[in-house]
N, C-alpha and C positions, 0 to 999 in steps of 0.2 A: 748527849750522844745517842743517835737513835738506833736499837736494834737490831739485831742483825735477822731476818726471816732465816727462818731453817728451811733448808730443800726439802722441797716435796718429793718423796720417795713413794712413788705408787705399784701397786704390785700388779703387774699383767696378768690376765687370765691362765696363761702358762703357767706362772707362781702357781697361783691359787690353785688350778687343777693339781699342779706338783704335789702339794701341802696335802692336799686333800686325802690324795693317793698314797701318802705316806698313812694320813692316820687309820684310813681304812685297814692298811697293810699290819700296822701296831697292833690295833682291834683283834684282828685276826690272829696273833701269834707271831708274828713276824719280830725274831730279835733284833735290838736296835743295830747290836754287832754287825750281822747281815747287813740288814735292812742299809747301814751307811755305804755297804759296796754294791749296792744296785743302781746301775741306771737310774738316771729320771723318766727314761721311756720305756722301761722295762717296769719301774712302781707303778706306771701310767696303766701297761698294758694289763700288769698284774691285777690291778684295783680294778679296774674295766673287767675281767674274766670274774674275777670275785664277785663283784657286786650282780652277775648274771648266775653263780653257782647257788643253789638252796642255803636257806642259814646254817641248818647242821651238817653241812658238808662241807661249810666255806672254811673253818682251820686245815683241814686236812687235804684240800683242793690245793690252798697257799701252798703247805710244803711242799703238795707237787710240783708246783710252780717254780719255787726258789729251788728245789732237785734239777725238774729240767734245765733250769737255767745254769745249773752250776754253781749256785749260789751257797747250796747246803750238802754235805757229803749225804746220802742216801742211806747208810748204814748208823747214822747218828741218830738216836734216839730222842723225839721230841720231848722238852717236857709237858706233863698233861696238868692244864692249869687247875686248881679247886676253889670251886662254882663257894661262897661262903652261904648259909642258911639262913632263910628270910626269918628277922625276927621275930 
């Protein structure tokens, strides 16, 4: 009995930007909590403003981001991640 071929499940560039914009968003600080009630075009836009903001401003740009949007209440206190020491 021959085989059955598996569907080809290919991911459109839409996916792949989606994907992408999420990991940027993680990198950053963005909890996953949040981060599951954003937008796809709103992680899009996010990730887009980020990857334009300098490196050591980009965690702290993000929360503005996820503040303006409504995302994160503004009085919640981020937590500040620690950097571990090169061995």
């Amino acid at each position: 009995m021959p085989a059955h071929p598996k569907p080809k499940i290919e991911a459109t560039s839409t996916d792949l930007v989606a994907i992408d914009a999420k990991r940027i968003l993680l990198r950053y600080g963005a909890p996953i909590a949040v981060l599951d009630k954003v937008s796809v075009a709103h992680r899009i836009e996010f990730a887009r403003e980020i990857a334009k903001t300098v490196l050591p401003q980009r965690e702290e740009r993000l929360r503005e981001l996820l503040v303006e949007g409504g995302y994160v209440d503004a009085s919640a206190n981020p937590k500040k991640r620690r950097r571990q020491a090169a061995p």
